[in-house]
C-alpha positions as CSV (number, residue, x, y, z in Angstrom):
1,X,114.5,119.1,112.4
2,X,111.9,116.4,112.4
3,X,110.6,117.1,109.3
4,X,113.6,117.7,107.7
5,X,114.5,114.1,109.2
6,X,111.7,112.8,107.6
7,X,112.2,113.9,104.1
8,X,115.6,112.1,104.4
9,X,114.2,108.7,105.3
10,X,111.7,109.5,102.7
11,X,114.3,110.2,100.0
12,X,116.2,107.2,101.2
13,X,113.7,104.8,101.2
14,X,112.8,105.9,97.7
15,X,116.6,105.1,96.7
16,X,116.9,102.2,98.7
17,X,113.8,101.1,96.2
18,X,116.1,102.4,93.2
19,X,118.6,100.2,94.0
20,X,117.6,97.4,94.9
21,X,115.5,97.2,91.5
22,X,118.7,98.2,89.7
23,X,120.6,95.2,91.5
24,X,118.2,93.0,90.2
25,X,118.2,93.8,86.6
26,X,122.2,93.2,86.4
27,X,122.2,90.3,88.3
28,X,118.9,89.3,85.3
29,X,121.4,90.9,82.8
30,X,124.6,89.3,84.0
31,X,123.2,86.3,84.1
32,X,121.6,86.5,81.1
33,X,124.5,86.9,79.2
34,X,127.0,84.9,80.5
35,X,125.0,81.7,80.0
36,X,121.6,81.3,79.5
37,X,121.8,81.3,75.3
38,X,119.3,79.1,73.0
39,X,118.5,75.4,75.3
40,X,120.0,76.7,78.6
41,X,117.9,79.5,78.5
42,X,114.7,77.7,77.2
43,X,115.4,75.6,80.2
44,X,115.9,78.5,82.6
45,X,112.4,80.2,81.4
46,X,111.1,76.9,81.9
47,X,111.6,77.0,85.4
48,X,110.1,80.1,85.6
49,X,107.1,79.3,83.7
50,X,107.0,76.1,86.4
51,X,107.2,78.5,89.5
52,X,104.1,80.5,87.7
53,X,102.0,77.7,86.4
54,X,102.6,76.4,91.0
55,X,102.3,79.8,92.1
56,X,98.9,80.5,89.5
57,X,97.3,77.0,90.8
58,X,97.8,77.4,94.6
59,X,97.2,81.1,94.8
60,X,93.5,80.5,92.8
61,X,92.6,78.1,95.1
62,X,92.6,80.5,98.3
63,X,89.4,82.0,99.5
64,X,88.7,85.7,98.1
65,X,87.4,88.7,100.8
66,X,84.6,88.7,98.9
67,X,84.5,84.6,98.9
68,X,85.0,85.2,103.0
69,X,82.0,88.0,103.1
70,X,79.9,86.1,101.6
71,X,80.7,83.0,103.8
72,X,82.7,80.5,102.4
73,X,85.8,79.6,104.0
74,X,89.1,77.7,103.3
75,X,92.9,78.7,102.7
76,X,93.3,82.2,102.4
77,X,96.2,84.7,101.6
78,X,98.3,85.3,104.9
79,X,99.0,88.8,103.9
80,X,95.9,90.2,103.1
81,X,94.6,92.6,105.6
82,X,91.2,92.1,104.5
83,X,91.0,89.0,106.0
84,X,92.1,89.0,109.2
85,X,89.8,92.4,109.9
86,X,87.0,90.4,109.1
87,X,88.4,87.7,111.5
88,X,88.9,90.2,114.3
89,X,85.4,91.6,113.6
90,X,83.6,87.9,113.8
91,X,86.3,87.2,116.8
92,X,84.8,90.2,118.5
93,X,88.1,92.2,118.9
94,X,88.8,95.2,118.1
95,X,91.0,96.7,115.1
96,X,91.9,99.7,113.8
97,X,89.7,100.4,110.9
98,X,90.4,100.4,107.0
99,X,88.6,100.6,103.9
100,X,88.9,99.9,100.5
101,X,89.6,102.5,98.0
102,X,90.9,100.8,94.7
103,X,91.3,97.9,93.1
104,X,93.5,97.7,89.9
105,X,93.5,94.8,87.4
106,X,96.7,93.4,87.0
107,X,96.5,94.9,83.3
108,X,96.1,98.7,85.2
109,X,98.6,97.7,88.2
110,X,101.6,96.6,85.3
111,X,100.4,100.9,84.0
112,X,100.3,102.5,87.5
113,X,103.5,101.4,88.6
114,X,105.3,102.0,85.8
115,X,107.7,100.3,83.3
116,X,111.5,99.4,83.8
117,X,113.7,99.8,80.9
118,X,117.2,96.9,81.1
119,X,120.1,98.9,81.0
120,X,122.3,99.2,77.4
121,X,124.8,96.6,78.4
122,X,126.4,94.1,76.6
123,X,124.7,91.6,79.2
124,X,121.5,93.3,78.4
125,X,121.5,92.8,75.0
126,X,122.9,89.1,75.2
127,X,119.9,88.4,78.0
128,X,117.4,89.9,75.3
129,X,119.2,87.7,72.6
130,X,119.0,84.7,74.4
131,X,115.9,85.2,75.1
132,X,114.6,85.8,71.7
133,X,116.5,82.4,70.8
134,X,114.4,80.6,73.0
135,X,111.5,81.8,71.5
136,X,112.5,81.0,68.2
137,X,113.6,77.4,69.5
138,X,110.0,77.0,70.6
139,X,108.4,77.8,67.7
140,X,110.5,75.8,65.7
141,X,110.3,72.7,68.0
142,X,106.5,73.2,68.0
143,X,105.7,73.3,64.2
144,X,108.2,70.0,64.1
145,X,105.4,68.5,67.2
146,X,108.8,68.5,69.0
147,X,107.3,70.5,72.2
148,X,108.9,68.9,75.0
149,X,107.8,69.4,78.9
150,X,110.3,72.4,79.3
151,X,109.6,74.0,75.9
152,X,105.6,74.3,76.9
153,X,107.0,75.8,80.5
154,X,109.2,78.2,78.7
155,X,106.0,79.3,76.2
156,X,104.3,79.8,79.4
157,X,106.9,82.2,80.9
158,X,107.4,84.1,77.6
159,X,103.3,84.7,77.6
160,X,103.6,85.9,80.9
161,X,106.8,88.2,80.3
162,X,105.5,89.4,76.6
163,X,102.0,90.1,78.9
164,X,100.0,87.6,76.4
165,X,98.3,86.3,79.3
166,X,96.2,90.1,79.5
167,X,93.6,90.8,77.3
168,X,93.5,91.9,73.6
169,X,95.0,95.4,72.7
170,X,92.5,97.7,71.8
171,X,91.1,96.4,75.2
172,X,93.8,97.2,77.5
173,X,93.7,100.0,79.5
174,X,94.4,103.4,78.7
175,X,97.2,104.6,81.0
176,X,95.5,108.6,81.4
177,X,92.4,106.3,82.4
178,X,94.2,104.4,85.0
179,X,95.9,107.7,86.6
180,X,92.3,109.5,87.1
181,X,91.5,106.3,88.5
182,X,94.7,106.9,90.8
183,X,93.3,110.5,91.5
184,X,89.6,109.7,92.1
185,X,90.3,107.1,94.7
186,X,92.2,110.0,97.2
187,X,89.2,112.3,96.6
188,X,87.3,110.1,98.8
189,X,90.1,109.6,101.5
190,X,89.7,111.9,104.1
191,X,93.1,114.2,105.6
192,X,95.2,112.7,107.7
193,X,94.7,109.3,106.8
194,X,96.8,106.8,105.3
195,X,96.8,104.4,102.2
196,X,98.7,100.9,101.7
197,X,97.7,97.8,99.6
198,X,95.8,95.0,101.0
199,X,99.0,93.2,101.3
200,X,102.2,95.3,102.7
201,X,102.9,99.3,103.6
202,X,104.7,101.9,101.5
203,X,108.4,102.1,101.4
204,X,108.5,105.1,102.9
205,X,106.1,104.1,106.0
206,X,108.5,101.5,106.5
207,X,111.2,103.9,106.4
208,X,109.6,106.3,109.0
209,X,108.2,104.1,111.4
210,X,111.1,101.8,111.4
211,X,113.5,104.8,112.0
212,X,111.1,106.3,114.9
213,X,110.3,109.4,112.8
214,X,106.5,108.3,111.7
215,X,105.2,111.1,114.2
216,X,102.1,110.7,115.7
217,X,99.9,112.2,112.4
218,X,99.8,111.2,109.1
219,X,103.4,112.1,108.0
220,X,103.0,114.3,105.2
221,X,106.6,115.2,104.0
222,X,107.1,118.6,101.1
223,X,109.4,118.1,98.4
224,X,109.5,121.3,96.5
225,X,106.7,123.1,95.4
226,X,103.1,121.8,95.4
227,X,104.3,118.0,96.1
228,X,104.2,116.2,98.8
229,X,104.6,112.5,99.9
230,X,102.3,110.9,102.4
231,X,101.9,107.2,103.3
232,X,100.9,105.6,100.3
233,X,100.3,108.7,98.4
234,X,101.6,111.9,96.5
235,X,100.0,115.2,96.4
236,X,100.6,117.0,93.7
237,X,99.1,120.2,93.5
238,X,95.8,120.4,95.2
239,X,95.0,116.9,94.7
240,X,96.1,113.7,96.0
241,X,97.1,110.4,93.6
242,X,97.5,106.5,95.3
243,X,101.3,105.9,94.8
244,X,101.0,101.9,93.2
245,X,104.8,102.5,92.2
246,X,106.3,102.0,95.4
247,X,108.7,99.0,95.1
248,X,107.4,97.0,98.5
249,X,103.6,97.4,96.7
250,X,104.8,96.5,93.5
251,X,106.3,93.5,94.8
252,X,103.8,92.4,97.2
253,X,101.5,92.2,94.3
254,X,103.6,90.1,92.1
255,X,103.9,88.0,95.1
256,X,100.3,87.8,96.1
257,X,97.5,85.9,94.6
258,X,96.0,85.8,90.6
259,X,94.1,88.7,90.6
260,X,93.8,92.7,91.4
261,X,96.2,94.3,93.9
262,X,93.6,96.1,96.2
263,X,94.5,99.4,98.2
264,X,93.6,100.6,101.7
265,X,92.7,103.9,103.6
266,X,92.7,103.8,107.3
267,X,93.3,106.7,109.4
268,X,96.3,107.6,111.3
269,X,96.0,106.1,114.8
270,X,97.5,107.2,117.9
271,X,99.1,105.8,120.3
272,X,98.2,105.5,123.4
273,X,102.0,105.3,124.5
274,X,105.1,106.2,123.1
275,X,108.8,105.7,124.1
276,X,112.2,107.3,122.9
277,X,115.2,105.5,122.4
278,X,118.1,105.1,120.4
279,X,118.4,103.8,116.8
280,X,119.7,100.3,116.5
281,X,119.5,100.8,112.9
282,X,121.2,104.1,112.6
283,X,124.2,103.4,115.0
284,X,127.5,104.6,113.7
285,X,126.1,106.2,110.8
286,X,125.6,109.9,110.1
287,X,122.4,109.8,111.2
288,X,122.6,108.2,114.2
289,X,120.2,109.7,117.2
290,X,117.0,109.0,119.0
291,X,113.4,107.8,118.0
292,X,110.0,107.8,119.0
293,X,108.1,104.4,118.7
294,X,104.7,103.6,119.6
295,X,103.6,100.7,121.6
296,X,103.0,97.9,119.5
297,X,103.0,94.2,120.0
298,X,103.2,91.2,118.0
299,X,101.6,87.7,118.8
300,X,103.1,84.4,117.5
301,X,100.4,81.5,116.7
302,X,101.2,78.1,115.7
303,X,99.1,75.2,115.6
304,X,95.7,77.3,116.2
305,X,97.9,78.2,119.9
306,X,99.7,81.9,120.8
307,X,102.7,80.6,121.4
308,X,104.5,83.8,122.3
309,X,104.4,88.0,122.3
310,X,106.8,90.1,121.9
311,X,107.4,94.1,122.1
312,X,107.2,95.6,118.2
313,X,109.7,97.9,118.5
314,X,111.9,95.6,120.4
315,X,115.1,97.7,120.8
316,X,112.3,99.7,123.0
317,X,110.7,97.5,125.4
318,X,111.4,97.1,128.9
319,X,110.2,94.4,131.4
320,X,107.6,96.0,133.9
321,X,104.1,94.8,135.3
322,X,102.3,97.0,133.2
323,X,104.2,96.2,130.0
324,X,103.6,92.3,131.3
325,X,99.9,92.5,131.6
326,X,99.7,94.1,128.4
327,X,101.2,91.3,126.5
328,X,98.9,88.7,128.5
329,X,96.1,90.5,127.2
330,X,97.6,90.4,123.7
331,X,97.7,86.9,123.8
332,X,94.3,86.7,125.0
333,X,93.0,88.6,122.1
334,X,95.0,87.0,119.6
335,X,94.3,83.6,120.8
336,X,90.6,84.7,120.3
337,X,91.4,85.7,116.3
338,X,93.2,82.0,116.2
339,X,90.0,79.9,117.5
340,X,88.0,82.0,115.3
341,X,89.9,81.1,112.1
342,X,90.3,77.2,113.5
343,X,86.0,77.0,113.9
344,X,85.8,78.3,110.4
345,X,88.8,76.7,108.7
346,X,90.4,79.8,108.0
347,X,94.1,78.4,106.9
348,X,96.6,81.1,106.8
349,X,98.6,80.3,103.1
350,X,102.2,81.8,102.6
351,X,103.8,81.0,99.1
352,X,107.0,81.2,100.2
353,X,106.1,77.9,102.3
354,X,104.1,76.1,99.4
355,X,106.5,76.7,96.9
356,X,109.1,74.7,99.2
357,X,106.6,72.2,100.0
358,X,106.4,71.2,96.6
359,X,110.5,71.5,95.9
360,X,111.7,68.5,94.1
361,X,115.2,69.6,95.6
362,X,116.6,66.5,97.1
363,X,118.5,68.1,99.9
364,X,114.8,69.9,100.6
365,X,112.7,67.0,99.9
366,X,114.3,64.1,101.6
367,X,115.6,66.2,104.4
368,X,113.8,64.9,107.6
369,X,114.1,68.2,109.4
370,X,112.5,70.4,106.8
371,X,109.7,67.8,106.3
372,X,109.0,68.0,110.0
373,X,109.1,72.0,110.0
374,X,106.9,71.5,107.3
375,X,103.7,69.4,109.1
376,X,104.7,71.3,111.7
377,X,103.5,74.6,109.4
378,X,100.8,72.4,107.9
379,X,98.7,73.1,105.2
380,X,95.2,72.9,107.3
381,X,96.7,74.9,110.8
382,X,96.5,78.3,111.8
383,X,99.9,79.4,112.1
384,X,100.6,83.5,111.8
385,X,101.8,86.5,113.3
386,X,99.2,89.3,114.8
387,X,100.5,92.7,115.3
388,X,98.3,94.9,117.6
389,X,98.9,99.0,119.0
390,X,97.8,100.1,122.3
391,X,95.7,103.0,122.0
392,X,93.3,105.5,124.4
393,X,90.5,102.3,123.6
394,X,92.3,99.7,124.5
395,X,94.6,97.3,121.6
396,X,93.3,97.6,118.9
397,X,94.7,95.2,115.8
398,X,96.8,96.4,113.3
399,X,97.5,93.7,110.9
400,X,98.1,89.9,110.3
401,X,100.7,87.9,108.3
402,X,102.3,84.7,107.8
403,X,104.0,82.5,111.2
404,X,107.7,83.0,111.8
405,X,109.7,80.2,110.1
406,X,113.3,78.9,109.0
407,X,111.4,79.6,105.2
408,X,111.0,83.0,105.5
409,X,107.4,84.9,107.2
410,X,106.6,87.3,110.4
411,X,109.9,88.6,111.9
412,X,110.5,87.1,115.4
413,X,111.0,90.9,116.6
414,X,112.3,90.4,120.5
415,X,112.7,86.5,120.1
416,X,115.3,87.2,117.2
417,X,118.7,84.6,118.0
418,X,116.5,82.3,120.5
419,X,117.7,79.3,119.6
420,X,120.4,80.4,117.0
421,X,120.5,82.1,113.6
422,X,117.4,80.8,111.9
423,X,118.1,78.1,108.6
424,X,116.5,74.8,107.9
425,X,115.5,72.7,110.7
426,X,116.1,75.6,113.2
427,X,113.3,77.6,114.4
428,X,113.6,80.6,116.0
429,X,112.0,79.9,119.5
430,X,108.6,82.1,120.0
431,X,108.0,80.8,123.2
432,X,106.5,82.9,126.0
433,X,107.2,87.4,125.8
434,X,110.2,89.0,124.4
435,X,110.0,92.2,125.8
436,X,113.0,93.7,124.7
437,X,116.1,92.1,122.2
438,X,119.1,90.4,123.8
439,X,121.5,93.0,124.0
440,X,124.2,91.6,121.8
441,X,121.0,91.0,119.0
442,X,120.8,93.7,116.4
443,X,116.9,93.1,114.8
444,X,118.0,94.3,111.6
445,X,121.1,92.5,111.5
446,X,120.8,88.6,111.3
447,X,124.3,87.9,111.8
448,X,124.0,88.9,115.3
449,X,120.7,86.4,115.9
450,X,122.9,84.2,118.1
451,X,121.2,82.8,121.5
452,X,123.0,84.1,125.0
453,X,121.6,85.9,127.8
454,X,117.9,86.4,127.8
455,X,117.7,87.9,131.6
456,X,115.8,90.7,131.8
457,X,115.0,90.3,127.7
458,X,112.8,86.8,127.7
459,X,110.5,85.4,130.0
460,X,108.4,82.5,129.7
461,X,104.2,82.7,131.0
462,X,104.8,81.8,134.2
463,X,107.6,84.4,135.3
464,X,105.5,86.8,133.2
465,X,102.4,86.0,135.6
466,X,104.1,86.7,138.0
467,X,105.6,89.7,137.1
468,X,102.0,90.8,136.7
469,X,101.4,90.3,140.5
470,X,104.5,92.2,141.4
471,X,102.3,95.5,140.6
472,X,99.0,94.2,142.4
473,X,97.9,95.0,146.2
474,X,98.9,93.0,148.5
475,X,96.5,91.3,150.0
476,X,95.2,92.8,153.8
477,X,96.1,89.2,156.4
């Protein structure tokens, strides 16, 4: 039954990624045709070409893994796993290994995950008409020398869309050449282990682990003869290909720096603790029914500080001495990882966050509140989330990513409606360890992130403290 279990989540979450790439190409396509013809769509690729050109200057700008190896420091990409192992190592803490495998131009990432066709709508074919107007609007206004501002931005995004921006050709790469590369890369994973790019997990991890149905080994899940999906792979036959098409990967790296998109092996580690509950994200629907999660935590810095911990798996956690020491000791090892990255000047970047810093929006830009959150999340402070697993050695780290904030980053997990739903100028509060959600508070549901009753659910250091002492000896008088 497990199994079978996990090939649904599997199948779903490959749907899910169906879908939701589906939804986006008509809302492209509807839009495209109901408005965005010659000028208004020369100005609408203009803003697009705007957003690149930001997201092209920042994004160059961070430091590299092999910039960090080699010792140079500075901003770096929040998401990258790379870096923060490389932190934890010079912090002297403990992480869960990884390696990696691949690294794929973005020439061979735009083969290996494939290509989308637009659907044959009307609004398709209006989308494609208006945008081959705009190109012929450019061209036009540039043999008159009548290139305005948004005319060079729209050029811009139409290199970028017609792939201009890659190299000649007859030097592109060959897309059997790119799939051996695919291939060769798993020959030198071991069984049993797991592969994910440098930025995010698979879909289908996602999927399992968030359902309680990861298991503790590598879940490899059949699907017919002689194929099967694993974490970040496929098997097909006797041999084993990287899976780059997975939408979250595919999307991570259009979000993530210039560059290639880098992919990970690490092997499947245990848990040194596991709990079963409930689904909160499968109530009332047919597959509704218990879980097993591991024990995992996640630490919240801002401001070079750990401001708060809280259980992963927060529908899961439970307020006890031993569950209390543990998150006192995550914060101690985070905390280590943040004064690391502050001596070096290790600045956690998140794009999401620079692209609003720079938002000529007026009811962005001259909005007190969001200018506050903003220093507050400045450009030079170490501000980002630390997720770490309890296992047989003690916690080890799992990853790092960008801080908890009303623009979007780490999830607040446990702390999720402290302080209200999350928008501009309202921060979730972090503060102190969320072992378990408030039990109105669906994590997956943001409409239920409203504050109430955190007895039992929040504590802040001091009650945790002493919570710790309610398990030690007393003392002989």
């Amino acid at each position: 039954m497990f199994r079978r279990f996990q090939q649904i989540m599997t199948a779903l979450a490959a749907k899910a990624d169906n879908h939701t790439l589906g939804q986006n190409l008509r809302r492209l396509t509807t839009l495209g045709g109901r408005a965005l013809r010659g000028p208004s769509m020369v100005k609408a690729l203009a803003g697009i070409g705007r957003a690149a050109k930001q997201h092209a200057e920042e994004t160059s700008s961070w430091i590299t893994i092999d910039q960090f190896m080699d010792g140079r420091t500075g901003p770096f990409d929040a998401c990258d796993l790379r870096h923060w192992l490389r932190l934890a190592e010079l912090a002297g803490v403990d992480a869960v290994p990884a390696r990696e495998i691949l690294r794929l131009t973005e020439d061979e990432m735009a083969l290996a995950s494939g290509t989308v066709n637009l659907p044959e709508t009307l609004a398709a074919r209006a989308a494609v008409k208006g945008v081959v107007e705009a190109a012929q609007e450019i061209a036009e206004a540039d043999g008159r020398e009548e290139m305005t501002e948004d005319h060079q931005d729209a050029a811009a995004a139409l290199e970028v869309i017609a792939g201009h921006h890659a190299a000649q050709d007859e030097k592109r790469p060959n897309r059997e050449a790119v799939g051996d590369k695919l291939f060769d890369a798993m020959d030198r994973v071991p069984e049993g282990w797991m592969v994910r790019s440098a930025r995010v997990g698979p879909s289908n991890l996602k999927a399992l682990a968030g359902s309680g149905h990861a298991g503790q080994e590598s879940p490899e899940v059949p699907f017919g003869s002689g194929v099967e999906v694993g974490p970040g792979w496929v098997r097909m036959g006797n041999r084993r290909r990287v899976a780059p098409e997975d939408l979250r990967t595919v999307t991570a790296a259009a979000e993530g720096p210039v560059g290639p998109t880098s992919f990970m092996a690490r092997p499947w580690v245990k848990s040194s603790r596991y709990f079963v509950h409930e689904d909160p994200h499968r109530v009332e629907t047919p597959l509704k029914g218990p879980g097993v999660w591991p024990a995992e935590w996640r630490a919240f810095v801002e401001d070079g500080e750990v401001v708060g911990v809280s259980s992963y798996y927060s529908w899961i956690g439970e307020a006890t001495p031993e569950n209390a020491a543990v998150a006192l000791r995550v914060r101690e090892l985070a905390q280590k990882v943040a004064d690391k990255a502050s001596e070096l000047g290790m600045w956690p970047r998140f794009m999401d966050i620079e692209f609003l810093r720079n938002s000529t929006n007026p009811a962005l830009a001259d909005n007190p509140e969001v200018t506050a959150m903003l220093d507050h999340f400045g450009r030079e402070k170490v501000a980002f989330t630390l997720d770490l697993i309890e296992t047989d050695e003690g916690l080890k780290l799992l990853e790092g990513g960008p801080p908890n904030t009303p623009f979007g980053g780490g999830h607040p997990c446990g702390f999720a409606g402290c302080g209200g739903q999350p928008k501009f100028g309202n921060k979730t509060e972090t503060n102190g360890v969320a072992f378990r959600n408030m039990p109105h508070v669906l994590p997956g549901d943001p409409k239920t992130w409203e504050d109430g009753d955190r007895t039992g659910c929040i504590f802040d250091w001091d009650d945790v403290a002493m919570l710790v002492l309610d398990k030690a000896p007393k003392p002989i008088i």
